[in-house]
N, C-alpha and C positions, 0 to 999 in steps of 0.2 A: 214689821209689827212690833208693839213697844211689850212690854214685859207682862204691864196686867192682860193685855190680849192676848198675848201667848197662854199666858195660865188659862183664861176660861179656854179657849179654843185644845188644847188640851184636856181641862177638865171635862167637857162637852164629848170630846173623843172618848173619855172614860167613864162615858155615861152616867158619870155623878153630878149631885145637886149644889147647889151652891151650898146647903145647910150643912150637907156632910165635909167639905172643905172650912168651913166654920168653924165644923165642931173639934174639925182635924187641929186648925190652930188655936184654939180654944177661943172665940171670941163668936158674935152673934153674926146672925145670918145678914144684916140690917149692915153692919160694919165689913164683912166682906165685901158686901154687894159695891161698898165704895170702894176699896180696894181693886174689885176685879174691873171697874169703870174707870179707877185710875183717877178718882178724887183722891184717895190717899194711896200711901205706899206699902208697899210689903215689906216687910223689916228681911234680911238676909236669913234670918233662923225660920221665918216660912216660910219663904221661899223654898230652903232648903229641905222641910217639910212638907210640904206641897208636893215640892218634885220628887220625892222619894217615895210619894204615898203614890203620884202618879205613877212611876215606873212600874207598878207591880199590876198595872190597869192597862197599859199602851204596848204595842208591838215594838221593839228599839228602836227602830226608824221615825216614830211615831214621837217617840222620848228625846231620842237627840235630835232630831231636827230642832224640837221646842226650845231641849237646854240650848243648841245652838245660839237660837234666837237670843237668848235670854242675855247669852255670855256676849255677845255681839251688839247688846243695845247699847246707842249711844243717845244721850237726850239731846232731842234738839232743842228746847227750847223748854224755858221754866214758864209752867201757867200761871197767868193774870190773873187774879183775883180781885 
């Protein structure tokens, strides 16, 4: 799983909304939505936000398997536009 799918699938587990992940890194609901679909990217500072807003929502197991993912993604392949 690449990194923005880790985040929803996580956030999903934390039964928040995308708006409140928005609001969390300050930016609009409309602009996440591209992020969590992996049209653009999450800069490292929300990433590290996100996940720390998750951890206080998910069981550990639940947290690090994600971080796992996260810290283990490797891109395959830059998208064509």
């Amino acid at each position: 799983m690449d990194v923005s799918g880790t985040i929803k699938s996580l956030r999903i587990k934390a039964r928040l909304k995308q708006k409140d992940i928005a609001d969390l890194i300050k930016t609009t609901r409309s602009n996440y939505t591209q992020k969590e679909n992996g049209n653009t990217s999450f800069s490292a500072d929300e990433l590290l936000t996100i996940l720390n807003h998750l951890k206080s929502y998910l069981a550990p197991e639940d947290y690090q398997g994600g971080m796992a993912n996260i810290l283990d993604y490797k891109p395959s392949e830059t998208k064509q536009t």
